[in-house]
C-alpha positions as CSV (number, residue, x, y, z in Angstrom):
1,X,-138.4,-69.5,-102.4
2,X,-137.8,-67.0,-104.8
3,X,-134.5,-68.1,-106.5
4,X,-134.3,-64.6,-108.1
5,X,-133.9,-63.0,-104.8
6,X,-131.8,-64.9,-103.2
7,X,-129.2,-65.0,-105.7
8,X,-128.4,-61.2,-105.8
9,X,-128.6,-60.5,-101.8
10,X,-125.4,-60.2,-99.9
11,X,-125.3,-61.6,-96.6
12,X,-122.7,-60.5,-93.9
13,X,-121.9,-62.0,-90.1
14,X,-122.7,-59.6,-87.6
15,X,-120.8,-58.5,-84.7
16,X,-120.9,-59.9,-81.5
17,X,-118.9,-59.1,-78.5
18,X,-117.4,-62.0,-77.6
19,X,-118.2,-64.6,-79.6
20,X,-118.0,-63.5,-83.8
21,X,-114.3,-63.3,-82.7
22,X,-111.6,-64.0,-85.4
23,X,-111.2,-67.7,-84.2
24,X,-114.9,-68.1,-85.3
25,X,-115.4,-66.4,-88.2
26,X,-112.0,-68.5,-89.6
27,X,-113.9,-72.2,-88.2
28,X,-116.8,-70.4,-89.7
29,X,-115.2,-70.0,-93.2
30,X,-113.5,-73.3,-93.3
31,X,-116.7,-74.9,-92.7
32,X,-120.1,-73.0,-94.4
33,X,-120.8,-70.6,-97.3
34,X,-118.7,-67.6,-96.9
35,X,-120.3,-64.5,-95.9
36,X,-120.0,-61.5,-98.4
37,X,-118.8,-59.1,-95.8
38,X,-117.6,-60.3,-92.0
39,X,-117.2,-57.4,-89.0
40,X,-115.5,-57.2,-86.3
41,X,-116.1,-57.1,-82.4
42,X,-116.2,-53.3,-82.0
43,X,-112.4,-51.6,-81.2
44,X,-112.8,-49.2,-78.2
45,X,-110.5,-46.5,-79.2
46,X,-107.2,-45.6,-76.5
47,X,-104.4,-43.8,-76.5
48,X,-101.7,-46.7,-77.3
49,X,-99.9,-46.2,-80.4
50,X,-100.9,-49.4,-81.8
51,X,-103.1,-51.6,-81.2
52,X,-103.1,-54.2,-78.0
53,X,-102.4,-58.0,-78.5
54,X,-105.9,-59.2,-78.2
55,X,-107.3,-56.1,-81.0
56,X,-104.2,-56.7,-83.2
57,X,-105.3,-60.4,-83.5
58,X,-108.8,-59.5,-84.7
59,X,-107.9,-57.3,-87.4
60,X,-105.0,-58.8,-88.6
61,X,-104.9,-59.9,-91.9
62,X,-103.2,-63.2,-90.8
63,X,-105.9,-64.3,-88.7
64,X,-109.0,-63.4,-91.9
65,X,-107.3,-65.0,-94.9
66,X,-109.9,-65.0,-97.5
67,X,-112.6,-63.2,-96.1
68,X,-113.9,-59.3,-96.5
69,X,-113.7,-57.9,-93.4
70,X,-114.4,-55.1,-92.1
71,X,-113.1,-53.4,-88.3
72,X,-115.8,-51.5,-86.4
73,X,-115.3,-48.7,-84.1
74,X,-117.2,-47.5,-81.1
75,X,-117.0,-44.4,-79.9
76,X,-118.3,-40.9,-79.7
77,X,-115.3,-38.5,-80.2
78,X,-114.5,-38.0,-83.4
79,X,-110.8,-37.5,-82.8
80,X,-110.4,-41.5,-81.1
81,X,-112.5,-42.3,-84.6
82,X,-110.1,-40.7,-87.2
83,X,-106.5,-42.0,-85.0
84,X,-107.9,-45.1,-84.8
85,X,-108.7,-45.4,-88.7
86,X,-106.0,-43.9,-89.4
87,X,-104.2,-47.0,-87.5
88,X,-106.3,-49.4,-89.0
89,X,-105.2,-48.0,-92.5
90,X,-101.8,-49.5,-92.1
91,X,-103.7,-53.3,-92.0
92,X,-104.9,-52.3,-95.3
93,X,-108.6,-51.8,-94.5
94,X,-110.7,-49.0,-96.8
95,X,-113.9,-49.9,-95.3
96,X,-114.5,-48.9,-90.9
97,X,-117.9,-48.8,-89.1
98,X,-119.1,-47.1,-87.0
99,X,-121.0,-48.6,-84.1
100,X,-124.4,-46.6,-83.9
101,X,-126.3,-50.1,-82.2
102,X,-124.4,-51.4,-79.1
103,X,-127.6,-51.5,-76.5
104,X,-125.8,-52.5,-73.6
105,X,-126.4,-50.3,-70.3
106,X,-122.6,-50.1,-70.3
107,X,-121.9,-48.7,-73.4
108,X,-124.9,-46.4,-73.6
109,X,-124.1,-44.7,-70.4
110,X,-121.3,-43.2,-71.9
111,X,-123.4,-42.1,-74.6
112,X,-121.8,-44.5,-77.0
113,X,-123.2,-47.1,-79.1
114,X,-126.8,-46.9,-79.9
115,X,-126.6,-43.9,-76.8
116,X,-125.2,-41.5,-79.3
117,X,-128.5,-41.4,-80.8
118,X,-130.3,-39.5,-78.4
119,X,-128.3,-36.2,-79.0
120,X,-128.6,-36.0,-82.5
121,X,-126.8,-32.6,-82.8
122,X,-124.0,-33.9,-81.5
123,X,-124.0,-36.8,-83.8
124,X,-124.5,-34.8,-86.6
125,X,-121.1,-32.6,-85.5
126,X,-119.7,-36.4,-85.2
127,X,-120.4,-37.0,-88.7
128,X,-119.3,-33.8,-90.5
129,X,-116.0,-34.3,-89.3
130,X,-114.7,-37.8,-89.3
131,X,-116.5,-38.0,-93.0
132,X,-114.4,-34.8,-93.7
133,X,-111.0,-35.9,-92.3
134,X,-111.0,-39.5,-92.6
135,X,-109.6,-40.9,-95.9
136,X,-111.3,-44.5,-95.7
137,X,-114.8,-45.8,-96.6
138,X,-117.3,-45.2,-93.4
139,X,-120.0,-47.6,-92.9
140,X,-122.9,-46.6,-90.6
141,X,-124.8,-50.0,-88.2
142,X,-127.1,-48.4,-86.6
143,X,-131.1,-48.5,-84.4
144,X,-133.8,-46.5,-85.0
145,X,-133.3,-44.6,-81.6
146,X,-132.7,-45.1,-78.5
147,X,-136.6,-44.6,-76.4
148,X,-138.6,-43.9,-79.0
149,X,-139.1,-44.8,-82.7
150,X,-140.0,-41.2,-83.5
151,X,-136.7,-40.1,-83.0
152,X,-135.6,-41.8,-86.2
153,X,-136.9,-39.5,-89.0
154,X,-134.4,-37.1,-87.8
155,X,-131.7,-39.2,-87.4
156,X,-132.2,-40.5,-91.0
157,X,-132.4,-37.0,-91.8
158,X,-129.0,-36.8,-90.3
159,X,-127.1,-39.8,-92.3
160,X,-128.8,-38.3,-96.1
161,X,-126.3,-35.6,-95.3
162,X,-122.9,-37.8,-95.5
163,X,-121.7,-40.4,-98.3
164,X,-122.2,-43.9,-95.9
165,X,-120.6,-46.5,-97.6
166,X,-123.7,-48.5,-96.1
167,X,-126.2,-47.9,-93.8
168,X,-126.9,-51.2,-91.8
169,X,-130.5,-50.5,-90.1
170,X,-131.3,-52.5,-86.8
171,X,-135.2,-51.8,-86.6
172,X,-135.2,-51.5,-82.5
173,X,-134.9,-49.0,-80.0
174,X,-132.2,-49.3,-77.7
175,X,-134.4,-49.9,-74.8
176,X,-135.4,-53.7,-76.7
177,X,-132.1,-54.9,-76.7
178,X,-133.3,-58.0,-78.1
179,X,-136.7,-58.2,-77.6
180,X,-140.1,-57.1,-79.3
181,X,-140.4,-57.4,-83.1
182,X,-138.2,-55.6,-85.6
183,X,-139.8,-52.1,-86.6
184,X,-140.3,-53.3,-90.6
185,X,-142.5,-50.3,-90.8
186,X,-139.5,-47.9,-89.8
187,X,-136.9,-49.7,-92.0
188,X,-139.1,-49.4,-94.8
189,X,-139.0,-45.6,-93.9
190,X,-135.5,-45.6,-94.6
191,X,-136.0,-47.9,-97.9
192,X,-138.4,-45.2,-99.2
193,X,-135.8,-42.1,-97.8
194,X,-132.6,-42.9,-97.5
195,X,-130.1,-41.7,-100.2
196,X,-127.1,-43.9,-99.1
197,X,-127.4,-47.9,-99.4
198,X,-129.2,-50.1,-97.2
199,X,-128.8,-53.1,-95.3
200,X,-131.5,-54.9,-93.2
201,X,-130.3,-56.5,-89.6
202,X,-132.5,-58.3,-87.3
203,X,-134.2,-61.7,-86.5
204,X,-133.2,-63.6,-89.2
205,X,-133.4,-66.8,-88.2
206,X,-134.3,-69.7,-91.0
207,X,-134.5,-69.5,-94.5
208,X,-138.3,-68.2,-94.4
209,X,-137.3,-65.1,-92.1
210,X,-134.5,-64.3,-95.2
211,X,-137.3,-65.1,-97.9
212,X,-139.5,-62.1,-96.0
213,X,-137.2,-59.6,-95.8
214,X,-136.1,-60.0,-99.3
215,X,-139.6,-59.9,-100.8
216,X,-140.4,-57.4,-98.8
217,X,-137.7,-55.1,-99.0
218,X,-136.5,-55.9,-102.7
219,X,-134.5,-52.9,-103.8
220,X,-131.8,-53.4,-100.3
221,X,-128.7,-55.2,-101.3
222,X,-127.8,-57.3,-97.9
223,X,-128.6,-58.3,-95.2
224,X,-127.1,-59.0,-91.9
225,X,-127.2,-62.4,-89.5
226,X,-126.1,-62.3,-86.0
227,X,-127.4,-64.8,-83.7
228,X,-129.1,-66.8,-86.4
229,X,-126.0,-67.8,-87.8
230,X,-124.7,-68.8,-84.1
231,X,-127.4,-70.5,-83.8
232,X,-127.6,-72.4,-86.9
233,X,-123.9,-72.1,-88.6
234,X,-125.9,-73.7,-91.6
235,X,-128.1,-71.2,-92.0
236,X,-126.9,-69.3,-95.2
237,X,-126.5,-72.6,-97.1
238,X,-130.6,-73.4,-96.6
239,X,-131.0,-69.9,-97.2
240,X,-128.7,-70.2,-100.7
241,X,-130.6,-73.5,-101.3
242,X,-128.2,-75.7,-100.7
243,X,-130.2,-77.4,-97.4
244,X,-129.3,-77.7,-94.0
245,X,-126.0,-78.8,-92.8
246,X,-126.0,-82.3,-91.0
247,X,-125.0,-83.1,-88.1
248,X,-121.5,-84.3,-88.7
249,X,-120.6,-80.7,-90.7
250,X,-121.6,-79.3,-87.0
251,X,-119.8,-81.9,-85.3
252,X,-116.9,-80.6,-87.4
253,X,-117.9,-76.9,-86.8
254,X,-117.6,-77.3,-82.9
255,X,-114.5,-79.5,-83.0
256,X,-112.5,-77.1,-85.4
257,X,-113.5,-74.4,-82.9
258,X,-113.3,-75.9,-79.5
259,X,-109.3,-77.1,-80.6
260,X,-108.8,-73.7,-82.2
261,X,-109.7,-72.0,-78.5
262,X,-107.3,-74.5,-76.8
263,X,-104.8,-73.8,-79.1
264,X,-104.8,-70.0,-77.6
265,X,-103.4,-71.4,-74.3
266,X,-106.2,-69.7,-72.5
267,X,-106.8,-72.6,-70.4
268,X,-109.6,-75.2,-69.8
269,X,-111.9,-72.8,-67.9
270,X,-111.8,-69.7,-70.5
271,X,-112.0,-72.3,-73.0
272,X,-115.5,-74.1,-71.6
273,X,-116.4,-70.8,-71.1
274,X,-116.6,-69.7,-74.7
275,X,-117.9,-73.3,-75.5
276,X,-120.6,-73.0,-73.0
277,X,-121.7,-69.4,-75.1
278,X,-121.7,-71.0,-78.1
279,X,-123.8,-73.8,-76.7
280,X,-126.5,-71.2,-75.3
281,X,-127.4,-70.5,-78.8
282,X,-126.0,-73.9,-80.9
283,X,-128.7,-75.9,-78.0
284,X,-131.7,-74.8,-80.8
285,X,-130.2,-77.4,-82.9
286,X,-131.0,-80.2,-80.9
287,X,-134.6,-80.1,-79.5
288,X,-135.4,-82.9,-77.2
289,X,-131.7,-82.7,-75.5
290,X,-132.4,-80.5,-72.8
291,X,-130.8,-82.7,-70.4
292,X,-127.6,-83.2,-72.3
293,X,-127.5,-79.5,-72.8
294,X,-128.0,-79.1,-69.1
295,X,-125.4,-81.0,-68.7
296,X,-122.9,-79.5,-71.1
297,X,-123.7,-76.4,-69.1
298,X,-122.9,-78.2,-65.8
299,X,-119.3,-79.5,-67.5
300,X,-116.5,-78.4,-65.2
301,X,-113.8,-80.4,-66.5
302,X,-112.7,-80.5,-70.4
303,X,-112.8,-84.1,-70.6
304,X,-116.2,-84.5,-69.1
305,X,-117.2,-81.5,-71.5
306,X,-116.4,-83.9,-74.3
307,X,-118.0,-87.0,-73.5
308,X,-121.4,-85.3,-72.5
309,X,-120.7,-83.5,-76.4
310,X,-119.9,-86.9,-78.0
311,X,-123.0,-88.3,-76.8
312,X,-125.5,-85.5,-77.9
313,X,-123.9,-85.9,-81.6
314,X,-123.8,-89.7,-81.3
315,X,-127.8,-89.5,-80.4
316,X,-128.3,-86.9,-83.2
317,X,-126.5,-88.7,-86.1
318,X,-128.3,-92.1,-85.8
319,X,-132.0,-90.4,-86.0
């Protein structure tokens, strides 16, 4: 690896709905290398004055000690953007994004998300006027359209008109979701034009996948880990250098999180619910296990949730 590289890039944890809440990034930063930046779950702007329970618990500053956060917003009215920054202001944040990437059917149907990029004029209008009104730092994550890749010259003809704080670049069309190969060719479009600083996001997945970008792309600044990180809470540690995390750090990892989620009083359901998510990407870890994973999946109960857990780490730490 080149040491040089590694040691000036920025990582940040991704959001995902659901799962990068507040109760994981804090187990998360208890137990692995802090990120440089960590984002929110998006905040679907309403017409409350504040903020409900559930979003008041993800922002607040209570619930992130010691970690750079940074709340994103989803929407496509540039009103329900600026109240709900200005909101947002009062927890002391400088820095919102703006969710350009959501690909889900849901979310793009109202032509939200990474369905705001097929009408670029209105997008444009979007942009002139929250970056004229708002008084905090706007961050930009964004894909390179929504059917086609073509449609991304113009869009990044669009952000080189307003001062992004960052321009986080997810290399697939809305119609991939998650599948297909990152566009490296369009991202390093946007290395070669954009005026506003870059961030890479996309299948990073081990050490080597970080090593690639980074050589590749040398002059970005950060990049971005979703599922990779889910899958691997280690992984920015082998990326640093530092190796992988053993199995008792993970063991620690799921325990810390699994007590933090009962300690929400959701119950044992909700709870083996979120554990169960986890699991569907956490499973990579353990290759051979597919019956104890099956299993886990299969767990109704908490206690039988636990013992079926116990012995998949018990296995792992005497190989």
């Amino acid at each position: 690896m080149c040491r040089s590289l590694l040691l000036i890039m920025k990582y940040y944890l991704a959001p995902l709905e659901g799962v990068t809440t507040h109760i994981f990034r804090r187990v998360y930063h208890a137990c692995f290398p802090a990120m440089d930046k960590y984002f929110t779950p998006f905040l679907s702007p309403h017409s409350k004055r504040g903020f409900a329970a559930k979003e008041a618990a993800e922002i607040s500053p209570e619930n992130n000690k010691g970690m750079r956060l940074v709340p994103q917003i989803l929407t496509n009215h540039a009103s329900d953007f600026l109240n709900t920054a200005e909101k947002l202001m009062y927890y002391g944040y400088e820095e919102i994004n703006l969710n350009l990437g959501c690909p889900s059917k849901t979310v793009v149907s109202k032509g939200r998300g990474s369905g705001f990029l097929a009408y670029p004029e209105e997008l444009d209008r979007f942009l002139e006027e929250i970056f004229a009104k708002a008084k905090v730092r706007i961050s930009v994550k964004t894909r390179i359209g929504r059917d086609d890749s073509e449609e991304f010259p113009k869009l990044l003809d669009i952000y080189n008109q307003y001062p992004i704080e960052e321009l986080i670049i997810h290399p697939r069309l809305q119609k991939d979701y998650y599948k297909n190969t990152p566009n490296l060719n369009a991202f390093e479009e946007a290395v070669q034009r954009s005026v506003n600083s870059l961030c890479y996001n996309g299948d990073i997945c081990s050490a080597e996948d970080a090593v690639r970008i980074e050589e590749r792309f040398r002059t970005i600044p950060a990049c971005m880990i979703g599922r990779g990180i889910i899958a691997n809470p280690g992984l920015l540690g082998e990326i640093k250098g530092e190796g992988a995390a053993d199995y008792a750090l993970i063991r620690r990892f799921h325990d810390m999180l699994y007590e933090e989620y009962q300690n929400t009083g959701m119950g044992d359901k909700n709870v083996l619910f979120k554990m169960k998510e986890i699991w569907c990407y956490l499973g990579n870890l353990f290759p051979g296990c597919e019956k104890q994973l099956k299993r886990i999946k299969k767990a109704e109960k908490s206690d039988r949730y636990l013992e079926v857990v116990s012995l998949l780490f018990e296995e792992y730490a005497i190989q």
